[in-house]
N, C-alpha and C positions, 0 to 999 in steps of 0.2 A: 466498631472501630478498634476495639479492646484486640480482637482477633487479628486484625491487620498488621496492628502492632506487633506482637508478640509474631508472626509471619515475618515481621522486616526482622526483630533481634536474632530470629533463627535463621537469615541470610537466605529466605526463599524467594524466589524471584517471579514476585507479584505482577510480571508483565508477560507470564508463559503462555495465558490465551490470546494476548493481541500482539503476538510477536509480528514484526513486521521490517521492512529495508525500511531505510534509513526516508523519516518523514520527507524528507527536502527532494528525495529521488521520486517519491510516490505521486508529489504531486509537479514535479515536472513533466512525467510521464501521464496526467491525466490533463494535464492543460495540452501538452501535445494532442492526447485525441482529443480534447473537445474543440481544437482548433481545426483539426478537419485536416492537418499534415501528415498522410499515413509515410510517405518517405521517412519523413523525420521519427515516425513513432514507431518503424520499422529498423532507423538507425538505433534509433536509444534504448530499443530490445536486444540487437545485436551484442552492443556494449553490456548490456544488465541482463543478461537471461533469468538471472537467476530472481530479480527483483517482479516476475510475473506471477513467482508461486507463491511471495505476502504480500505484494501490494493491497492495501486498501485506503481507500481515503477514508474520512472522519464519519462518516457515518457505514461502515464496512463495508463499502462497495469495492466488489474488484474493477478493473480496467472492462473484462466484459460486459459490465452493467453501465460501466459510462459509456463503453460505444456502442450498444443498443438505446439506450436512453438519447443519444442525439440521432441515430440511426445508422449509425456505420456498420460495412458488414467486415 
């Protein structure tokens, strides 16, 4: 903990390995796939290209792993 510390007073940013978009974006884009709306999750890619190459949700899965896990191709 001692180390963390002294990491935050030196202003390093302790979040470099789970950098990620914006949580609220990540998981509207995985309720969309696991709702089965590829239009919609095809819209919301449109709009966020960029949110494909951090998304992950809470346990690191990307968007690829939620839409084999309900079976989407």
């Amino acid at each position: 903990m001692k180390c963390v510390e002294r990491l935050r007073r030196c202003n390093f940013d302790l979040t470099w390995m789970t950098k990620q978009g914006s949580s609220g974006e990540n998981e509207v884009l995985f309720d969309l796939i696991r709702s089965g709306d590829i239009a919609r999750v095809i819209e919301f890619i449109r709009k966020s290209r960029d949110i494909l190459k951090t998304a992950l949700d809470s346990k690191k899965r990307t968007a690829l792993h939620i839409a084999s896990e309900i079976g989407s191709s």
